[in-house]
C-alpha positions in Angstrom: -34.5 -166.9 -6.2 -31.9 -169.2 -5.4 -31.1 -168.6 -1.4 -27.3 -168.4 -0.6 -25.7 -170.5 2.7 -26.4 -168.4 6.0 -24.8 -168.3 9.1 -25.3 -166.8 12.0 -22.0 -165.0 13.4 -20.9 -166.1 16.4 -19.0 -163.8 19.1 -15.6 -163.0 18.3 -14.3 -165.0 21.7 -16.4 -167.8 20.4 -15.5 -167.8 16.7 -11.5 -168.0 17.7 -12.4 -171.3 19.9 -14.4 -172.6 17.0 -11.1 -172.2 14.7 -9.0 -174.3 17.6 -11.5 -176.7 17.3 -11.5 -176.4 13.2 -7.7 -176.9 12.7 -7.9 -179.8 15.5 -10.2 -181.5 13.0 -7.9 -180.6 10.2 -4.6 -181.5 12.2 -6.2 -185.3 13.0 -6.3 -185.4 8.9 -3.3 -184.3 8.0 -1.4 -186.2 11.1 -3.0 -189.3 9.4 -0.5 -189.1 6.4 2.5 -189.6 7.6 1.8 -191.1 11.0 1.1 -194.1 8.8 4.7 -194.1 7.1 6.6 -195.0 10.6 4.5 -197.8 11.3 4.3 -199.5 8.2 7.3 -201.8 8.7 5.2 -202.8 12.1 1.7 -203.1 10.3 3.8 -205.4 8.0 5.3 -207.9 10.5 2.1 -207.8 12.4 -0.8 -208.6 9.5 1.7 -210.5 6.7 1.1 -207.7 4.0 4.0 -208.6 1.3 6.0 -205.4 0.3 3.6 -204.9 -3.1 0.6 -205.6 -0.9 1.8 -202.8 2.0 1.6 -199.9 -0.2 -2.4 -200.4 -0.3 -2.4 -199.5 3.1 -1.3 -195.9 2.0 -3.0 -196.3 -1.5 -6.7 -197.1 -0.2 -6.5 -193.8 1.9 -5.2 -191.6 -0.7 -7.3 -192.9 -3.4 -10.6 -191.8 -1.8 -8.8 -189.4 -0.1 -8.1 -187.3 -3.6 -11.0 -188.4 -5.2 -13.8 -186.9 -3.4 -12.1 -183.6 -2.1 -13.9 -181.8 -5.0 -17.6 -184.2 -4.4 -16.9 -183.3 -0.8 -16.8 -179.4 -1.6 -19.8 -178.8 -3.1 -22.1 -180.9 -1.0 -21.2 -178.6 2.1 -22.2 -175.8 -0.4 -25.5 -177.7 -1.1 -26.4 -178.8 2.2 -24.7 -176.8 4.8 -20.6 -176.8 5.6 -21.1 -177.9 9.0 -23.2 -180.6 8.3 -20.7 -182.1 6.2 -17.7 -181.5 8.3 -19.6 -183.5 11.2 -20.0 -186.3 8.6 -16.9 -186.4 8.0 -15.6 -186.1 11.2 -17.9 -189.0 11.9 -17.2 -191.0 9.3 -13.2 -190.6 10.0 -13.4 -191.4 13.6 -15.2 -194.9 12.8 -12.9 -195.5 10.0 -10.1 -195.1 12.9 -11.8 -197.4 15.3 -11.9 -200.3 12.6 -8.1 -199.7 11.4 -7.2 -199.7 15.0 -9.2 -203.0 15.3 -8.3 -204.3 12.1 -7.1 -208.5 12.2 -6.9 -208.5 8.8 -5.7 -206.8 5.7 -8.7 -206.7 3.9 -10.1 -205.0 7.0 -7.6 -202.7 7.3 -7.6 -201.6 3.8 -11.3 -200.6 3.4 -11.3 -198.9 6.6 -8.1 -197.0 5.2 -9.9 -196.3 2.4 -13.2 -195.1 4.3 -10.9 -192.7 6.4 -9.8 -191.0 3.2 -13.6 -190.3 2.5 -14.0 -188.8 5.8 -10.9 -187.0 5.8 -11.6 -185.6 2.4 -14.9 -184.3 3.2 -13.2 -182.4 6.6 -10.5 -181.4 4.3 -12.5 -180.0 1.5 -15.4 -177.9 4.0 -12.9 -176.5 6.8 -11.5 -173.7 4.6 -14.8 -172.2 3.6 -16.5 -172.5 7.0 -13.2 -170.5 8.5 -13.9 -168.1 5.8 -17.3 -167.8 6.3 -16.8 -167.8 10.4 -14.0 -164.7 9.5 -15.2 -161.9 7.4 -13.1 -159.4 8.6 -9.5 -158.5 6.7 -7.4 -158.8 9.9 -9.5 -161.7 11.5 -9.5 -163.6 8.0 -5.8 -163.2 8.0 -4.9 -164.1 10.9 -7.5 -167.0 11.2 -5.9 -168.4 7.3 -2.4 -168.2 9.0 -3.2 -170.6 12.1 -4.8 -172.7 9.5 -1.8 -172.6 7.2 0.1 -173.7 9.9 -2.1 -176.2 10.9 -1.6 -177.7 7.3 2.2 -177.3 6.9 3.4 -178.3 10.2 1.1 -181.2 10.9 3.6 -183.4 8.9 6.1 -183.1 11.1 4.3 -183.6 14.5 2.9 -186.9 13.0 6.1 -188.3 12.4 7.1 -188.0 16.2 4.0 -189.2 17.0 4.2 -192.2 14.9 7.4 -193.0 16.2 6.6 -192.5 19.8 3.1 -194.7 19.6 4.3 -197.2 17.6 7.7 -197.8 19.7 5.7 -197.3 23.2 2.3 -199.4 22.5 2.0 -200.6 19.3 1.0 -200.0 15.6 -3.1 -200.2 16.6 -3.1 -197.0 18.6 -1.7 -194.5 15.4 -5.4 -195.1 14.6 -7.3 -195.2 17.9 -5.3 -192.0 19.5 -8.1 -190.3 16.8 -11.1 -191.2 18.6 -11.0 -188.9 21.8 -9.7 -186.4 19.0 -12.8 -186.9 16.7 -15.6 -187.1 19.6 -14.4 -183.9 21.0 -13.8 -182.1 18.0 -17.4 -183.4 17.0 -19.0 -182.2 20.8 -17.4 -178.9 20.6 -18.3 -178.5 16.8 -21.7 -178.7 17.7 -21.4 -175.9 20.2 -19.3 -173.6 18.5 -19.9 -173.6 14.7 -23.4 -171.7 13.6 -25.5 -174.5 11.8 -26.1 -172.3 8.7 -28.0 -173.9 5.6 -27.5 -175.0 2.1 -28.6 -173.6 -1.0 -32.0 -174.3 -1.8 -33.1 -174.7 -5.6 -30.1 -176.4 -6.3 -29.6 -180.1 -7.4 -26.4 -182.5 -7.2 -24.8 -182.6 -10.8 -24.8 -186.1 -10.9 -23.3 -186.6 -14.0 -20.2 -183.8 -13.3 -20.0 -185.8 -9.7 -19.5 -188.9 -11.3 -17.0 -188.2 -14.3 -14.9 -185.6 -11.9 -14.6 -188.0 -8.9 -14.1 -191.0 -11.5 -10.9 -188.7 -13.3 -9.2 -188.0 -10.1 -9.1 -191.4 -8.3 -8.2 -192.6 -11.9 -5.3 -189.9 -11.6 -4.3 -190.6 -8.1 -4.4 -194.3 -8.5 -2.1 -194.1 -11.6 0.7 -191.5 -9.8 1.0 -193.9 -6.8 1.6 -196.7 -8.5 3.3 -194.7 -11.2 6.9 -196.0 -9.8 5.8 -199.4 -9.3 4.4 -199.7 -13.0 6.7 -197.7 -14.6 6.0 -193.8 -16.0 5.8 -195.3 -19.4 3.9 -198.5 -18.9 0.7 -199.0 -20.6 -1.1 -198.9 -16.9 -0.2 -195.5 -15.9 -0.3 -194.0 -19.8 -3.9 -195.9 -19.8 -5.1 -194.5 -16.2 -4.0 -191.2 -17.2 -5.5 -190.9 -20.4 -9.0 -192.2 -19.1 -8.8 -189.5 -16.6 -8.5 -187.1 -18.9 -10.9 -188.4 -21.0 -13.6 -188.3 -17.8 -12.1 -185.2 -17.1 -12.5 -183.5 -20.3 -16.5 -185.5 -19.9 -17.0 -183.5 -17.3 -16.0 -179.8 -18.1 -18.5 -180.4 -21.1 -20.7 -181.6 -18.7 -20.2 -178.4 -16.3 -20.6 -176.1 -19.7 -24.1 -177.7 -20.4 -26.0 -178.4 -16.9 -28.1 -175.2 -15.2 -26.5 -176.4 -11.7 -23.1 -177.5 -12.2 -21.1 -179.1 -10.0 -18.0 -176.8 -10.8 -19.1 -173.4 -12.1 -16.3 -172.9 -14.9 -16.3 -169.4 -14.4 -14.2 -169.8 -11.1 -11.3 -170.3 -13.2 -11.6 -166.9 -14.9 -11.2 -165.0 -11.6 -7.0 -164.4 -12.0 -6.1 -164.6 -8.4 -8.1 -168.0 -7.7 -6.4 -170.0 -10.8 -3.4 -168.2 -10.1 -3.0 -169.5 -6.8 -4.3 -172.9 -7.6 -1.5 -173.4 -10.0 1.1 -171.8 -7.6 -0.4 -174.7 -5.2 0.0 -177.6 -7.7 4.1 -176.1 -7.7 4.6 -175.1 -4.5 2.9 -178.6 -3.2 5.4 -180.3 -5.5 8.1 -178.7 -3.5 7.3 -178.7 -0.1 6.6 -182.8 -0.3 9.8 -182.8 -1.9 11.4 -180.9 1.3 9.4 -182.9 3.7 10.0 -186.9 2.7 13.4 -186.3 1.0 15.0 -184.3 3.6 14.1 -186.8 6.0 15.5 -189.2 3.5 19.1 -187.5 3.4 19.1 -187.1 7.2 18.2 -190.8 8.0 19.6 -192.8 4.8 22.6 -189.8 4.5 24.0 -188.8 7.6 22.5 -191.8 9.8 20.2 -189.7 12.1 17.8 -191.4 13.8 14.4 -191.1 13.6 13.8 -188.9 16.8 16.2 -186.7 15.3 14.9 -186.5 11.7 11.8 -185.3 13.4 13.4 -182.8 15.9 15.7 -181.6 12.8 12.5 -179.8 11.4 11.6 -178.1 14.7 13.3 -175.1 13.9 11.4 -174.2 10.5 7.7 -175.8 12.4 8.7 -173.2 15.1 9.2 -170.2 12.5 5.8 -171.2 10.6 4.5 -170.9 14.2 5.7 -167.7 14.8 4.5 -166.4 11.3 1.2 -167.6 12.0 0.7 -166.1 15.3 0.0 -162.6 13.7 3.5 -161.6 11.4 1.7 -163.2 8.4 -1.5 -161.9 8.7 0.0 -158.1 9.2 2.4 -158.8 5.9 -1.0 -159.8 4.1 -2.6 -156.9 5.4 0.0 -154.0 4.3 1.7 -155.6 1.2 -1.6 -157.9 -0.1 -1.3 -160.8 -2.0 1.0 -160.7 -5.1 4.6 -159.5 -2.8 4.4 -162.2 0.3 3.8 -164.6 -2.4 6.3 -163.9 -4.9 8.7 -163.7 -1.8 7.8 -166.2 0.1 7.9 -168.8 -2.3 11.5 -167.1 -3.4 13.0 -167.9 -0.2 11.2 -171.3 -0.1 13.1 -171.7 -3.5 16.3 -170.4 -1.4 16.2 -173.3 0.9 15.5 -176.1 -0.8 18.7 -175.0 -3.4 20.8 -175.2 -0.2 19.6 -178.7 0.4 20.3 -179.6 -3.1 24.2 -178.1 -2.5 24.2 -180.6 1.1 26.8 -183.1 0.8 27.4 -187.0 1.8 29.6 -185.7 5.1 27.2 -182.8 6.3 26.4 -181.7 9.5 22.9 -180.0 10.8 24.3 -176.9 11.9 26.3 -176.4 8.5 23.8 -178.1 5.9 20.2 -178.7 7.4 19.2 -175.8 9.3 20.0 -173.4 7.0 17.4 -174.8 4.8 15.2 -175.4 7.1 15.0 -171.7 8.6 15.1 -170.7 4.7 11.8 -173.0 4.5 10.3 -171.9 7.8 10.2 -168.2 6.7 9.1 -168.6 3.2 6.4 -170.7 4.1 5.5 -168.7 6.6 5.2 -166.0 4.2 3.5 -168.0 1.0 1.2 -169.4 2.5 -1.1 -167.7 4.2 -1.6 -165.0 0.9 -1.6 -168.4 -1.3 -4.6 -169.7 0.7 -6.4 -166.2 0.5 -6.3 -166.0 -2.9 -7.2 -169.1 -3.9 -10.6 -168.0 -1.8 -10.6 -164.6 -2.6 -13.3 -163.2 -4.9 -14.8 -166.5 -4.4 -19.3 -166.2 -3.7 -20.2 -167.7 -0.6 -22.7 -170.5 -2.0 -19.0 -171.4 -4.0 -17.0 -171.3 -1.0 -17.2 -175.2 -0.4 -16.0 -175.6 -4.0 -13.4 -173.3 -4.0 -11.7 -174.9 -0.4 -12.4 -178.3 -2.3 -10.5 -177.0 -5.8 -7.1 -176.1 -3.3 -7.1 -178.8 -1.3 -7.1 -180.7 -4.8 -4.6 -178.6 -6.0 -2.4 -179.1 -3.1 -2.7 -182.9 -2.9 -2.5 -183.4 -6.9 0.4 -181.6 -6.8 2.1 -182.8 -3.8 1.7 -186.4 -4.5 2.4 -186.0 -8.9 5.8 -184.0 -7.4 6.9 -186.5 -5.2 5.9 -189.2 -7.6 8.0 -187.7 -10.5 11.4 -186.0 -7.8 11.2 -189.6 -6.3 11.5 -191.2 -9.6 14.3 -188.3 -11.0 16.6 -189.2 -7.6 16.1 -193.0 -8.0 17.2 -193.1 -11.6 20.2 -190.4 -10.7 21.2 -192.7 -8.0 21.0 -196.2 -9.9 22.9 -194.4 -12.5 26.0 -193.1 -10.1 26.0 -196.5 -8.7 26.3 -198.4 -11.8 29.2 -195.7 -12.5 30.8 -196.9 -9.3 29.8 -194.5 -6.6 29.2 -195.5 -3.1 25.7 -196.0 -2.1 25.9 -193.0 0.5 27.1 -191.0 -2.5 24.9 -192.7 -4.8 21.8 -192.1 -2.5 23.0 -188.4 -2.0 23.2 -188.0 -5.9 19.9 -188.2 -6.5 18.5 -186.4 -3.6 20.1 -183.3 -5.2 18.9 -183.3 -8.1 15.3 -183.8 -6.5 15.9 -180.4 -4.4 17.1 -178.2 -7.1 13.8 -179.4 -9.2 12.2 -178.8 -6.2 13.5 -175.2 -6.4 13.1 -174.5 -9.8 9.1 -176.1 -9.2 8.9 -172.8 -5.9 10.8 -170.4 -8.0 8.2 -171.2 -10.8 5.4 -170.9 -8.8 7.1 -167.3 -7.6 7.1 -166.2 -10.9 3.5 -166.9 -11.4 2.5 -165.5 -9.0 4.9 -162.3 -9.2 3.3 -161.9 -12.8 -0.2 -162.9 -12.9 -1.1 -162.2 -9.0 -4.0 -159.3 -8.6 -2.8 -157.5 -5.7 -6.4 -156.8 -4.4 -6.6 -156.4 -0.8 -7.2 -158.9 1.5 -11.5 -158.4 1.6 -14.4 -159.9 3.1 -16.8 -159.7 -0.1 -16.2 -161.1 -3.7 -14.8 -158.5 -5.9 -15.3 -158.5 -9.2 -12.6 -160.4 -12.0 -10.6 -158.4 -13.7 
């Protein structure tokens, strides 16, 4: 008989520090995404990268980064979800020490690329060992909103951060700030999180590892060079169509082998592919919010950067608020299917106002708005969106299941930005050829990229309005229906 991962519970005092130290794992990954962005121009000047050559310094990370969340996944189901997290969290902090060291820009580009492997195995394991650390309805809750939070307002705090360390010191310490970060999450790890075991019986799926991890790096690699190429080109047309081939490779792998990688009958439980396709949508949107807003306010109405970052205080604060309790209690009396629907409707809300924001706007009239729209619905969404796309889930699955929305959301978020980016560009090129400013130009196109944006949340409403399983919010899988 196959034996299932075990844990032993720790105290409930004890668990809630071992979450702290979770989503400060989690936070030093998602910081690392955009805290890159405002020191490019200085990582530039500094190691003579050309402006084609640059982009590998964001490439490299998220081309490992997307391409072994799924890999990472299972092996913390197979041999233990702590294990691998302190890998990762290993194998990130190194990675940070080199970039931060880095003379060169071959240097700097494999470490960038061996940080994406670390931060993709963190990524893909810290869901399922919350959920395994919180079995409890409330605790789960609660626990999945601080998490939540974790993930949606990280973005923001890295872009202040990037400024401030790169304008204070220098480009070096965005990476070496993560090694006090990574030894104490690592310490504390180790003292908080119950070792627990793999399964037993169980071998890799080799073949499904290879051919899935192969599909999505082929994927990534084509979207984020998609606007360099061209969306048409022979190079991202090839690169997508060999992923699909390996992908298609692999689910007729996963249908054959006794140990799959990816049990294909995760997909048939309604709320888990439900809320992974709500993620792919939602994702979509929220980059869209994120980089384009901070776009407009920057490139639109000349803020600086300081104040980009400070403009998206107010929804970073609301998330906050929602996660300190208000979205765990909405989970807990109206379940899944409403705060979703909802949430993602007044996400959807927001982002239209942005997309209505014109060339002479001011914050109080034509940012905030949005942004407290934003705040609240993804306080709402996202907490029920993470729960579902666990829910029902086995616990020897668990590691796959985190690894599956984690793919979700960065598949998503990086195709959405990669197409909006592309729709505002051409909008804009075309205004300007028609005589428009550049300001009004520029503004052009980051309207239409909102309202897709909104149409992608209002989608993803709808899905889950229609298809959602309003099961409660339980400890133990329940069956599909």
């Amino acid at each position: 008989m196959n034996a299932t991962p075990t844990t032993t519970a720790p105290d409930s005092r004890k668990r809630w520090w071992a979450l702290m130290v979770l989503c400060l794992g989690v936070l030093m990954i998602v910081l690392d995404t955009t805290i890159v962005n405002v020191a490019l121009p200085s990582i530039r000047t500094d190691l003579g990268f050309s402006e084609t050559s640059l982009v590998w310094v964001v490439n490299a990370y998220m081309l490992t980064f997307g391409g072994f969340l799924l890999l990472g996944g299972r092996l913390g189901d197979l041999y233990g979800h702590r294990r691998l997290f302190l890998a990762g969290i290993v194998l990130f902090t190194i990675a940070s020490l080199a970039c931060g060291m880095a003379q060169s820009q071959a240097m700097l580009i494999v470490a960038r690329a061996v940080q994406g492997l670390g931060g993709a195995v963190v990524s893909a394991v810290s869901l399922s060992l919350i959920m395994n650390l919180f079995t409890e309805p409330a605790a789960r809750a609660k626990a999945m909103g601080v998490y939540g939070f974790v993930c949606a307002g990280g973005g923001s705090i890295g872009v202040l951060l990037g400024g401030l360390l790169t304008s204070q010191l220098n480009w070096h310490w965005i990476f070496l700030v993560n090694l006090p970060i990574g030894v104490g999450v690592f310490a504390l790890c180790m003292a908080l999180i119950p070792a627990g075991s793999g399964q037993t019986g169980h071998k890799l799926d080799v073949g499904g590892a290879v051919t899935v991890t192969g599909a999505l790096m082929l994927a990534v690699y084509a979207v984020v060079n998609g606007n360099e190429a061209g969306w048409g080109s022979a190079q991202t047309l090839g690169l997508m169509g060999a992923a699909i081939v390996l992908l298609a490779v692999f689910i007729f792998i996963e249908s054959r082998v006794s140990s799959p990688l990816m049990p294909l009958g995760l997909f048939r439980l309604r709320n888990v592919a439900t809320a992974n396709v709500a993620g792919v949508l939602w994702a979509a949107a929220m980059f869209a919010w994120f980089f384009i807003s901070a776009l407009y306010m920057q490139l639109v109405l000349e803020f600086t950067p300081l104040q980009v970052g400070l403009a998206f205080l107010p929804a970073n604060l609301i998330m906050a608020a929602m996660s300190l309790g208000v979205s765990a209690k909405i989970v807990m009396r109206w379940g899944f299917r409403g705060p979703l629907a909802v949430g993602l409707a007044i996400a959807a809300a927001g982002l239209t106002l942005f997309a209505r924001a014109p060339v002479g706007g001011s914050f109080v009239l034509h940012v905030l708005p949005g942004m407290l729209l934003l705040g609240v619905g993804a306080g709402i969404a996202f907490n029920p969106m993470l729960l579902a796309a666990m829910s029902d889930v086995k616990p020897e699955d668990s590691g796959l299941a985190s690894g599956v929305v984690n793919t979700a959301f960065m598949m998503g978020g990086s195709l959405g930005l990669a197409v909006l980016a592309s729709l505002a560009a051409g909008k804009s090129a075309a205004l300007q050829a028609a005589g428009a400013s550049p300001a009004v130009a520029l503004n052009g196109g980051y309207q239409i990229a909102f309202a897709v944006g909104a149409l992608f949340a209002l989608t993803a409403a709808a899905l889950g309005a229609y298809f959602m399983r309003n099961a409660a919010v339980s400890g133990q899988p329940q069956p599909a229906h």
